[in-house]
mmJSON file of the N, C-alpha and C atoms, coordinates in Angstrom:
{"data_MODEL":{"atom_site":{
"group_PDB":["ATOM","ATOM","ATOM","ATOM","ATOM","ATOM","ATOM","ATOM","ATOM","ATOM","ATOM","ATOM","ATOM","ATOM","ATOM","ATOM","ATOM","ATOM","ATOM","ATOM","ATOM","ATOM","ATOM","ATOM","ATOM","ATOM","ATOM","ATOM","ATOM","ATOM","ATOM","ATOM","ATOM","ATOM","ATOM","ATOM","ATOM","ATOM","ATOM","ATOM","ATOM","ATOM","ATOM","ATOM","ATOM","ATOM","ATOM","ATOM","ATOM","ATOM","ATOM","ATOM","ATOM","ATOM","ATOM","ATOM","ATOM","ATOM","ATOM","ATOM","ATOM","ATOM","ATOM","ATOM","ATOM","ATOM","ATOM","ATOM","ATOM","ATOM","ATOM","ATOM","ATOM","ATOM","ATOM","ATOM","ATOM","ATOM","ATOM","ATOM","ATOM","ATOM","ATOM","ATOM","ATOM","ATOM","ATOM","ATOM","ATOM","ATOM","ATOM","ATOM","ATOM","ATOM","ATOM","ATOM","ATOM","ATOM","ATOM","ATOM","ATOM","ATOM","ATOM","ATOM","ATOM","ATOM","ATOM","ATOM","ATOM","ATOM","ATOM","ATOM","ATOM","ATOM","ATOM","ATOM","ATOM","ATOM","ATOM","ATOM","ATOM","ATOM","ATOM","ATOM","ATOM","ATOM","ATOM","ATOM","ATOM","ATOM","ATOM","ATOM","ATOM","ATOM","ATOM","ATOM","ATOM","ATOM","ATOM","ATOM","ATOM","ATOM","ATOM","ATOM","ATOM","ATOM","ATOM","ATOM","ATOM","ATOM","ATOM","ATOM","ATOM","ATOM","ATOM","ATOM","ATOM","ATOM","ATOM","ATOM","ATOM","ATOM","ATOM","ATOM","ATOM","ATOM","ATOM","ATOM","ATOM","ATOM","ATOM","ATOM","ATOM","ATOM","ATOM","ATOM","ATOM","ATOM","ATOM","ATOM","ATOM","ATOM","ATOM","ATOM","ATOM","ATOM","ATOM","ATOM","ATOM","ATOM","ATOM","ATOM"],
"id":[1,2,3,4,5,6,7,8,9,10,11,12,13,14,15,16,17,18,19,20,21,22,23,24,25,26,27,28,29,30,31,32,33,34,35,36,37,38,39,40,41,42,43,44,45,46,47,48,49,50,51,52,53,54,55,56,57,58,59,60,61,62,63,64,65,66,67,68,69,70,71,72,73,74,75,76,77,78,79,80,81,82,83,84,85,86,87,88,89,90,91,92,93,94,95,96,97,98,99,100,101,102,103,104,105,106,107,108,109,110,111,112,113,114,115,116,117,118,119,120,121,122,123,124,125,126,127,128,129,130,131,132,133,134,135,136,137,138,139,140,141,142,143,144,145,146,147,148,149,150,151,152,153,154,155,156,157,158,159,160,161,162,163,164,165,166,167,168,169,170,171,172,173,174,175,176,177,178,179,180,181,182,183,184,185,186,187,188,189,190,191,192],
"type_symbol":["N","C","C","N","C","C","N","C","C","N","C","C","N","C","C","N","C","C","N","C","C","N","C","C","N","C","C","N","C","C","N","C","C","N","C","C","N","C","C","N","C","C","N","C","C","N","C","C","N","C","C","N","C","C","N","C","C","N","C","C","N","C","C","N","C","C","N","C","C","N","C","C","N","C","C","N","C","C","N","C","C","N","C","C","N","C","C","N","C","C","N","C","C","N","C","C","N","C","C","N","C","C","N","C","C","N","C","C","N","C","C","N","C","C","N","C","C","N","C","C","N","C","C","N","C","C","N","C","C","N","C","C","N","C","C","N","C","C","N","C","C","N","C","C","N","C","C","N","C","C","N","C","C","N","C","C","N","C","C","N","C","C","N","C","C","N","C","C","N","C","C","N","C","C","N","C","C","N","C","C","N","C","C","N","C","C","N","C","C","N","C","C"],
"label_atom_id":["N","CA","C","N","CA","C","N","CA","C","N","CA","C","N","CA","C","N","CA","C","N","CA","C","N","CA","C","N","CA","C","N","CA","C","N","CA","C","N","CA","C","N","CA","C","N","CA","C","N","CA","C","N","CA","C","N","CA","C","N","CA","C","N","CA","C","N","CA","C","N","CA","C","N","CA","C","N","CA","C","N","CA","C","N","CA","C","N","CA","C","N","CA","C","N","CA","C","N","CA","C","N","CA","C","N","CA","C","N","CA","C","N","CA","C","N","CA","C","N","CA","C","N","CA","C","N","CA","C","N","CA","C","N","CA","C","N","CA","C","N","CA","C","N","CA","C","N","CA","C","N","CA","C","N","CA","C","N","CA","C","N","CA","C","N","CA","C","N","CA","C","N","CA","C","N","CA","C","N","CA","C","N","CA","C","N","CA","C","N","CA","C","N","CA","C","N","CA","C","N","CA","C","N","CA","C","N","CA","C","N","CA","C","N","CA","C","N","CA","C","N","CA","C"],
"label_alt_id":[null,null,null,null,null,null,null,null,null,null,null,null,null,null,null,null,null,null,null,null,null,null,null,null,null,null,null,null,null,null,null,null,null,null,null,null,null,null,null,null,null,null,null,null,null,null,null,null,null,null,null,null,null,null,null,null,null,null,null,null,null,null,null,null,null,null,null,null,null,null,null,null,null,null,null,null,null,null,null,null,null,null,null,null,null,null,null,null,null,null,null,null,null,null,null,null,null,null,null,null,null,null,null,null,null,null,null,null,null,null,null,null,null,null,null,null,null,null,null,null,null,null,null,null,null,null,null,null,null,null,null,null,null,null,null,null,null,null,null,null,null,null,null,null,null,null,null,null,null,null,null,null,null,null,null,null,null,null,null,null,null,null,null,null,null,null,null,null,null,null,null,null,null,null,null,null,null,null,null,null,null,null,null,null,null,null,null,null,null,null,null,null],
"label_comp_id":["UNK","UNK","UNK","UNK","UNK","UNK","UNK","UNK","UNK","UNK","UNK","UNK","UNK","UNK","UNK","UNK","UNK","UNK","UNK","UNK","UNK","UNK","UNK","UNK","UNK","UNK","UNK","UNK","UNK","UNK","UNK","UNK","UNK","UNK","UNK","UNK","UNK","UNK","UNK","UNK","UNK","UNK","UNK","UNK","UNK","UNK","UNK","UNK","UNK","UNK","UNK","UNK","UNK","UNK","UNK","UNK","UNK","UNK","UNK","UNK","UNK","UNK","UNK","UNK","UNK","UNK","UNK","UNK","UNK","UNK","UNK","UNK","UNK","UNK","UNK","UNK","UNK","UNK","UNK","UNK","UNK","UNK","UNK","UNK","UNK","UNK","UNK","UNK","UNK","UNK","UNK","UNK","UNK","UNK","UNK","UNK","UNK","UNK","UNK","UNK","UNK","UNK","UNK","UNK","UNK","UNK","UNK","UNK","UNK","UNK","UNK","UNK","UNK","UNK","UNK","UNK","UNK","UNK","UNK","UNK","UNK","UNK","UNK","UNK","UNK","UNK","UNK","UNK","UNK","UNK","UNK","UNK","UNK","UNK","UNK","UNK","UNK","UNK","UNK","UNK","UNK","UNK","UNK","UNK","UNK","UNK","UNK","UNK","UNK","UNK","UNK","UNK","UNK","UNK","UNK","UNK","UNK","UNK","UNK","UNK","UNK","UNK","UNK","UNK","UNK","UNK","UNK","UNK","UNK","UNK","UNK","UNK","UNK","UNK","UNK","UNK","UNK","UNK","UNK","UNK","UNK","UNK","UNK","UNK","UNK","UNK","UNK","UNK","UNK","UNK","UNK","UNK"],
"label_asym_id":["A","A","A","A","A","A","A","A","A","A","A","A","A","A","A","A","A","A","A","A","A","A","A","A","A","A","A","A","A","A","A","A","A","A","A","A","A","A","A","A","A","A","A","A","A","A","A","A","A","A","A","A","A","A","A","A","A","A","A","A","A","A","A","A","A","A","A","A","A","A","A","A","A","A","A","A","A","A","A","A","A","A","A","A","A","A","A","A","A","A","A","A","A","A","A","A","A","A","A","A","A","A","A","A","A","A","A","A","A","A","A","A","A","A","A","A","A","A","A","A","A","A","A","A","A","A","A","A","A","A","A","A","A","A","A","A","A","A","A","A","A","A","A","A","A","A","A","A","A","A","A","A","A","A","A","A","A","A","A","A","A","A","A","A","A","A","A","A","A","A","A","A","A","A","A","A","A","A","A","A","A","A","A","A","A","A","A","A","A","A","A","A"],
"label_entity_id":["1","1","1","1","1","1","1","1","1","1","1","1","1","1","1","1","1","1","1","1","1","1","1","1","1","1","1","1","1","1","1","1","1","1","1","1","1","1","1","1","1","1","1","1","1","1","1","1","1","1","1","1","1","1","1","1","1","1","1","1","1","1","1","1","1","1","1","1","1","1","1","1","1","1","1","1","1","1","1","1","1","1","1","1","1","1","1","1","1","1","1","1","1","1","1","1","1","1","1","1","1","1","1","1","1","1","1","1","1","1","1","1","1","1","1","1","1","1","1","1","1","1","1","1","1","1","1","1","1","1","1","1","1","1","1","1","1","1","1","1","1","1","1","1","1","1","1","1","1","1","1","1","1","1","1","1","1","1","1","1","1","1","1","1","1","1","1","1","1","1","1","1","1","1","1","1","1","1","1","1","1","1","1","1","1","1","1","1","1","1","1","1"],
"label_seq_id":[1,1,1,2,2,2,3,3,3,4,4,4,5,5,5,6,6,6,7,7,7,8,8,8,9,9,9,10,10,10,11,11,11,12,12,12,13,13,13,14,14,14,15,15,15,16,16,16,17,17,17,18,18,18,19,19,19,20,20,20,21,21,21,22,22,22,23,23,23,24,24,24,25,25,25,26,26,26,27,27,27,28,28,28,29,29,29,30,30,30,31,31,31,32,32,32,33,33,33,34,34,34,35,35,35,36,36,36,37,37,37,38,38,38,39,39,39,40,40,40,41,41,41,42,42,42,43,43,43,44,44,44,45,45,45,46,46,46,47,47,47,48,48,48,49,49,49,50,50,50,51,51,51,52,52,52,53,53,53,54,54,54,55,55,55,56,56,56,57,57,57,58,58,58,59,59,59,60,60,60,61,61,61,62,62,62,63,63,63,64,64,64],
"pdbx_PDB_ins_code":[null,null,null,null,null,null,null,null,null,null,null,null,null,null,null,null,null,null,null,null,null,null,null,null,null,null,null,null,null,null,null,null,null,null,null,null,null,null,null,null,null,null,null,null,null,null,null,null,null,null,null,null,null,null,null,null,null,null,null,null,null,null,null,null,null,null,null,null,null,null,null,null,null,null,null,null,null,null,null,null,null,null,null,null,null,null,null,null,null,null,null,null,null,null,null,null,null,null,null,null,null,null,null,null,null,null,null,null,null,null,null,null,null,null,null,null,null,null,null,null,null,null,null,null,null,null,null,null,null,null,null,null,null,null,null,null,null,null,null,null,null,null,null,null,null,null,null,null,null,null,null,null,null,null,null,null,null,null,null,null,null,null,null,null,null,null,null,null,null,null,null,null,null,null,null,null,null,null,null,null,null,null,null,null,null,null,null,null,null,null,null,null],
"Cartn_x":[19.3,20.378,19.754,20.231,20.414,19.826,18.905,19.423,20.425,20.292,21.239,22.956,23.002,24.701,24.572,24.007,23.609,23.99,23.331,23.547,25.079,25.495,27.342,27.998,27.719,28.636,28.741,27.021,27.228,27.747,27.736,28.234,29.877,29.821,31.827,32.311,31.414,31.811,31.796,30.44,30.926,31.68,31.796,33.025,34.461,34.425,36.04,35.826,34.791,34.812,35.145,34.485,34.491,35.748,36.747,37.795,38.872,38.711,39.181,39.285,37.866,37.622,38.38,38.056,39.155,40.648,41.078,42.481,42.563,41.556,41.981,41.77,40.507,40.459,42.132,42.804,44.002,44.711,45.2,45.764,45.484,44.314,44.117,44.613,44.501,44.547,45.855,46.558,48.148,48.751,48.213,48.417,48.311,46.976,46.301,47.337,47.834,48.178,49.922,50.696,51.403,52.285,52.336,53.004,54.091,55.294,56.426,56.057,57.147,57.012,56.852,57.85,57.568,56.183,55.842,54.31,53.301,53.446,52.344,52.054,53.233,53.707,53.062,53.167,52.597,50.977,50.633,49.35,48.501,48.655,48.328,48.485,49.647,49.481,49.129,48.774,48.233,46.538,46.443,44.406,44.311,45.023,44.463,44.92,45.494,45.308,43.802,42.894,41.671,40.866,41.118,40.332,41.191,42.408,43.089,42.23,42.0,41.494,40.228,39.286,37.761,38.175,38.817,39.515,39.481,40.416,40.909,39.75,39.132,37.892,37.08,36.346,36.026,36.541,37.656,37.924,38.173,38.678,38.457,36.944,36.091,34.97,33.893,34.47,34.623,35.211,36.586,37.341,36.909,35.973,36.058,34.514],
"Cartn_y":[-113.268,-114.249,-115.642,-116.681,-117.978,-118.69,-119.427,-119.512,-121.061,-121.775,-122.671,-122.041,-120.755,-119.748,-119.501,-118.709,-118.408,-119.494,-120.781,-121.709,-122.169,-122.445,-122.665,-121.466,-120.521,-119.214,-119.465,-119.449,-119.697,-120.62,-122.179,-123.611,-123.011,-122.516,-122.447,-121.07,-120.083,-118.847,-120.023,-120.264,-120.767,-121.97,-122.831,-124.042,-123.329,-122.131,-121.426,-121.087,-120.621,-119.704,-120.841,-122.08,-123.474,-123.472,-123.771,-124.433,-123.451,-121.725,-120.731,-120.443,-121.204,-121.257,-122.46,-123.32,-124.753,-124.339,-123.768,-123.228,-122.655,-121.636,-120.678,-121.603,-122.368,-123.498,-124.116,-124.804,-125.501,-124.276,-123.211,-122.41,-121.94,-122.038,-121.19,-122.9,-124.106,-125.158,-125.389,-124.982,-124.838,-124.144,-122.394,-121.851,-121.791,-122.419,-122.282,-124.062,-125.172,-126.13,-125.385,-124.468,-123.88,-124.86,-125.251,-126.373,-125.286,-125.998,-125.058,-124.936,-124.647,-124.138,-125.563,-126.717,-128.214,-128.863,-128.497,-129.068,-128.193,-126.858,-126.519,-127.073,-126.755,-127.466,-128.835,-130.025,-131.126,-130.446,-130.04,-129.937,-129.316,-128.183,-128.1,-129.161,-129.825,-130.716,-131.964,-132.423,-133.542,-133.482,-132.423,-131.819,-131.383,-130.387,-129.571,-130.429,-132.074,-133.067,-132.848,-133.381,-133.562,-132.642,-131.386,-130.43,-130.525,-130.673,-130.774,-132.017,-133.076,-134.521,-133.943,-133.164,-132.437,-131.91,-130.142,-130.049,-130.714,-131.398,-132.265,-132.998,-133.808,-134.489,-133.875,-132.993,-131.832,-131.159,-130.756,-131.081,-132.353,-133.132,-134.572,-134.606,-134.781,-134.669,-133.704,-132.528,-131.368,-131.936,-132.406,-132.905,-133.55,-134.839,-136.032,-135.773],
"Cartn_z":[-72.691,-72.596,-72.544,-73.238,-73.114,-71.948,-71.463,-69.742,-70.166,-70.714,-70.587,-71.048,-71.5,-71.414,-69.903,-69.086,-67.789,-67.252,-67.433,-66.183,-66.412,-67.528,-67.71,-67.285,-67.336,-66.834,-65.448,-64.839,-63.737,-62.839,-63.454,-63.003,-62.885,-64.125,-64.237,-63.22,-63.145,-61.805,-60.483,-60.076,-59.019,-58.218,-59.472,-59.311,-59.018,-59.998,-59.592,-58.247,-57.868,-56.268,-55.459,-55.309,-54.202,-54.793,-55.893,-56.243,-54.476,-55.079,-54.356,-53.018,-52.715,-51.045,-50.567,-51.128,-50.766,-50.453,-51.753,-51.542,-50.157,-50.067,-48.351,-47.495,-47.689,-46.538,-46.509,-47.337,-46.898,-46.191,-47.323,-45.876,-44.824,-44.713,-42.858,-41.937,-42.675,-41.748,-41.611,-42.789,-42.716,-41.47,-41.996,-40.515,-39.049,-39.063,-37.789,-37.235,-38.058,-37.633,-36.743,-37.648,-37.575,-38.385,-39.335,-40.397,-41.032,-41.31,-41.668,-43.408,-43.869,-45.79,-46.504,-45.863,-46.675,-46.068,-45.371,-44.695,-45.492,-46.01,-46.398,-47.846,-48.298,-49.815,-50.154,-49.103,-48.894,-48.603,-48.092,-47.783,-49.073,-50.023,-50.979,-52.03,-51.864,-53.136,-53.102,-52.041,-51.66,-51.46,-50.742,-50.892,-52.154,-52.608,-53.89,-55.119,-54.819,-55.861,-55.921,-55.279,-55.354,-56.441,-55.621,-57.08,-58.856,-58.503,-60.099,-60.675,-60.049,-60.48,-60.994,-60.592,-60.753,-62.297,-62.146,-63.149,-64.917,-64.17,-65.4,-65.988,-64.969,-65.432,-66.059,-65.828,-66.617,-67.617,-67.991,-69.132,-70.145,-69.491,-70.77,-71.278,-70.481,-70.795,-71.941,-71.573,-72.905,-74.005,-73.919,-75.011,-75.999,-75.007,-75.951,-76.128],
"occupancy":[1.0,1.0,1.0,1.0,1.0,1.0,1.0,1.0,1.0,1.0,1.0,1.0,1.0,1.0,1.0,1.0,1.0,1.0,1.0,1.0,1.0,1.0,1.0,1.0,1.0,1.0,1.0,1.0,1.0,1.0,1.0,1.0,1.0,1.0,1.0,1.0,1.0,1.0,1.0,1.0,1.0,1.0,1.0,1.0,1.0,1.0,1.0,1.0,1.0,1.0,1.0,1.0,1.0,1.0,1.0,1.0,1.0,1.0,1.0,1.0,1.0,1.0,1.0,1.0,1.0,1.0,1.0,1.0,1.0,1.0,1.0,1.0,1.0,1.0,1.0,1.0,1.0,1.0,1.0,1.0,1.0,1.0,1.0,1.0,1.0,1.0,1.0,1.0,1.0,1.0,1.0,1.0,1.0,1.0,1.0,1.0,1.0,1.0,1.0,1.0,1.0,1.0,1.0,1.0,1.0,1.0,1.0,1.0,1.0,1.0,1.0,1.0,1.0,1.0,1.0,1.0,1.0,1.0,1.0,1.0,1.0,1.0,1.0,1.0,1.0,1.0,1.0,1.0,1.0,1.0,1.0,1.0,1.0,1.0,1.0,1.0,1.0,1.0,1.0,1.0,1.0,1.0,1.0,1.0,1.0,1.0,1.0,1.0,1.0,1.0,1.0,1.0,1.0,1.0,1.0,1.0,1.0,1.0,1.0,1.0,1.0,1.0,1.0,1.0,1.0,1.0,1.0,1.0,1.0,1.0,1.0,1.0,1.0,1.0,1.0,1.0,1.0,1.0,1.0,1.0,1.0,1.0,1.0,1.0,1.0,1.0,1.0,1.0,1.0,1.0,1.0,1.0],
"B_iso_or_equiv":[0.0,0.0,0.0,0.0,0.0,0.0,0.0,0.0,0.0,0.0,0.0,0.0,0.0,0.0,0.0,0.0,0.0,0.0,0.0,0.0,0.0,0.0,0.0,0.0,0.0,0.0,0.0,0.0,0.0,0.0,0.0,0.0,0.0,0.0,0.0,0.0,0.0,0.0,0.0,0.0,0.0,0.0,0.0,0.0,0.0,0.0,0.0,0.0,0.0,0.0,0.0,0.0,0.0,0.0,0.0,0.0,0.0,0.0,0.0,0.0,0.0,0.0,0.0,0.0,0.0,0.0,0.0,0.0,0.0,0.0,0.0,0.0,0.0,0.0,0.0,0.0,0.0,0.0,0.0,0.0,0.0,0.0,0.0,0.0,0.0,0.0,0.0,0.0,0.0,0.0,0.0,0.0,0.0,0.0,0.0,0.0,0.0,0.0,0.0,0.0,0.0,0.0,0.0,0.0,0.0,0.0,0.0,0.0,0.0,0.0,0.0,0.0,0.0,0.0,0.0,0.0,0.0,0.0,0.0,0.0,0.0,0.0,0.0,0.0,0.0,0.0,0.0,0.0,0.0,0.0,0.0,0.0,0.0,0.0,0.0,0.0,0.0,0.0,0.0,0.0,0.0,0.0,0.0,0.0,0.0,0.0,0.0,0.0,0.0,0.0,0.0,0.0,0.0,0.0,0.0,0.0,0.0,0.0,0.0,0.0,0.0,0.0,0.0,0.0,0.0,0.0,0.0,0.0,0.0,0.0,0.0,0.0,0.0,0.0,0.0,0.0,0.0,0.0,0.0,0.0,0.0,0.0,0.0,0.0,0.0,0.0,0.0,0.0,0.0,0.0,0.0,0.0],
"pdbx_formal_charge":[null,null,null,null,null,null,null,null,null,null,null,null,null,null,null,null,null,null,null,null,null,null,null,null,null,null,null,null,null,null,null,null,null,null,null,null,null,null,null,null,null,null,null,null,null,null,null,null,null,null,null,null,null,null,null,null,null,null,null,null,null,null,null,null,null,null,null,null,null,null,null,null,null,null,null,null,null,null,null,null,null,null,null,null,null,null,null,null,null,null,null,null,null,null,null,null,null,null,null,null,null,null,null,null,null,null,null,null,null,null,null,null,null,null,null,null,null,null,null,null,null,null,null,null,null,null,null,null,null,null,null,null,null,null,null,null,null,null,null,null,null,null,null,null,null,null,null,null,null,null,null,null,null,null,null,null,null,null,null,null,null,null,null,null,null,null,null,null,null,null,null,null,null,null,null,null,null,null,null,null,null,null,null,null,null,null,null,null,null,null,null,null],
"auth_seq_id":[1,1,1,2,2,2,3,3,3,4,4,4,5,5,5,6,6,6,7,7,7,8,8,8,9,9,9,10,10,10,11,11,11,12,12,12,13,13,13,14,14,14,15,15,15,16,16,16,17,17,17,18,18,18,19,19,19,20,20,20,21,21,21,22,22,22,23,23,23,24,24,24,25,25,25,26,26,26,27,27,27,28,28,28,29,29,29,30,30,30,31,31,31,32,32,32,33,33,33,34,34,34,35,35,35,36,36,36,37,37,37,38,38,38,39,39,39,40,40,40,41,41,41,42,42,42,43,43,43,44,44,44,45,45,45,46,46,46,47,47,47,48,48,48,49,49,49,50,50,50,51,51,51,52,52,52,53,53,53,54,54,54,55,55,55,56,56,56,57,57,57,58,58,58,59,59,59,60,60,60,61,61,61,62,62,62,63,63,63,64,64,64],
"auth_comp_id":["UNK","UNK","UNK","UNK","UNK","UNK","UNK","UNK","UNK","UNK","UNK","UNK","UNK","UNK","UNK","UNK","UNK","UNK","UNK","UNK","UNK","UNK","UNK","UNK","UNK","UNK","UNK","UNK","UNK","UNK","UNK","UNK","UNK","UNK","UNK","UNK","UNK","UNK","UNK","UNK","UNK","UNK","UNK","UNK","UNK","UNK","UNK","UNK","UNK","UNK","UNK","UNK","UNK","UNK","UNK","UNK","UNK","UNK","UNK","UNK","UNK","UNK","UNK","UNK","UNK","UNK","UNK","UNK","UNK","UNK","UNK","UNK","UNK","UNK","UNK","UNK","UNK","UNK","UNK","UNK","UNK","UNK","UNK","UNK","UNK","UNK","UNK","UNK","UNK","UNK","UNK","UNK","UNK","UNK","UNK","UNK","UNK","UNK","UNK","UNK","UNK","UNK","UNK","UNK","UNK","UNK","UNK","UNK","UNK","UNK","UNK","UNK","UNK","UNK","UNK","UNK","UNK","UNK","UNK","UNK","UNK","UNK","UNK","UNK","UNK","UNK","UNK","UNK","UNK","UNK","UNK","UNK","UNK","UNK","UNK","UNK","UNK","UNK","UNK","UNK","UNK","UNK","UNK","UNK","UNK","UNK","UNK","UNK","UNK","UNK","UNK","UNK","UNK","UNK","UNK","UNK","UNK","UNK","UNK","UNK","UNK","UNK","UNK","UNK","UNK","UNK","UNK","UNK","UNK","UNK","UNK","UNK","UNK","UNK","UNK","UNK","UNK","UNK","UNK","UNK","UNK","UNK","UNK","UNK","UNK","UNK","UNK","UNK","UNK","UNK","UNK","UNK"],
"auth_asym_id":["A","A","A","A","A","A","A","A","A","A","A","A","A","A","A","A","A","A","A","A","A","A","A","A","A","A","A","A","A","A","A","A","A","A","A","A","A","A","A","A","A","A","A","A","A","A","A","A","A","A","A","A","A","A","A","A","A","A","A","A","A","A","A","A","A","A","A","A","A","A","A","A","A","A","A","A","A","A","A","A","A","A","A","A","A","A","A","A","A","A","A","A","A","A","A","A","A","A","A","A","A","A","A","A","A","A","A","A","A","A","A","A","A","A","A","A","A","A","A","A","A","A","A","A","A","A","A","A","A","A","A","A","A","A","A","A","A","A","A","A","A","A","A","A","A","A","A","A","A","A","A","A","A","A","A","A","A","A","A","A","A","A","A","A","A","A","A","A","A","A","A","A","A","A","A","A","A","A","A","A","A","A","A","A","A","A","A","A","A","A","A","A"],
"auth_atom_id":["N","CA","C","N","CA","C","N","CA","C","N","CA","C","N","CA","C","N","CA","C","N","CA","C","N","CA","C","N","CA","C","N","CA","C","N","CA","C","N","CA","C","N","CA","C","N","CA","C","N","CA","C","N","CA","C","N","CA","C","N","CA","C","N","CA","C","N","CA","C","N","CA","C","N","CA","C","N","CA","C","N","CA","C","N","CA","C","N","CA","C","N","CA","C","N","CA","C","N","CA","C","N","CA","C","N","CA","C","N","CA","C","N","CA","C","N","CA","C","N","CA","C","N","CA","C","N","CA","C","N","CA","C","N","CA","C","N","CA","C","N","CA","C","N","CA","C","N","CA","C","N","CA","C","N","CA","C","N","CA","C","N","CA","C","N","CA","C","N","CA","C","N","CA","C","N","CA","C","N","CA","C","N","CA","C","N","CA","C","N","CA","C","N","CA","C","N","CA","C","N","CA","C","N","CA","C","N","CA","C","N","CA","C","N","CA","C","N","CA","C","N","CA","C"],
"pdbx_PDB_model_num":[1,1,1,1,1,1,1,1,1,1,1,1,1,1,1,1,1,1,1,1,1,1,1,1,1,1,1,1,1,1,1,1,1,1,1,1,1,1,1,1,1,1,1,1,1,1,1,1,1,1,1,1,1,1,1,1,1,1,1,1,1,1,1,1,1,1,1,1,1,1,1,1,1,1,1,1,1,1,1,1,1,1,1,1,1,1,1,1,1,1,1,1,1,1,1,1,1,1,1,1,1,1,1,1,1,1,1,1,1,1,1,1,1,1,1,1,1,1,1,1,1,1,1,1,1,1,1,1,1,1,1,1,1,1,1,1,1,1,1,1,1,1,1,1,1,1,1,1,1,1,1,1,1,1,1,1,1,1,1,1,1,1,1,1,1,1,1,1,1,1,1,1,1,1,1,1,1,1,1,1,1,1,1,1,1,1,1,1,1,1,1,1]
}}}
């Protein structure tokens, strides 16, 4: 194999895993805050703006 295929497989596996752990990170802080259904709602989409902004950037960048 490639190692520069290897190192993109791998960059892009484990960016999804941190993207994934972030996610659980907001909910356990959701829960553990005891935040109702519109607080959690706010809390994902206001933190997990951050990773969409990553995301995206990463793809334009591919794009162009």
């Amino acid at each position: 194999m490639n190692p520069e295929l290897f190192e993109q497989w791998m960059l892009t596996g484990l960016v999804v895993l941190l993207v994934a752990f972030m996610a659980f990170i907001i909910w356990d802080l959701a829960r553990q805050s005891g935040a109702g259904r519109r607080s959690r709602w706010i809390l994902f989409g206001v933190l997990g703006l951050g990773m969409l902004a990553f995301v995206i950037k990463t793809i334009a960048v591919a794009v162009l």
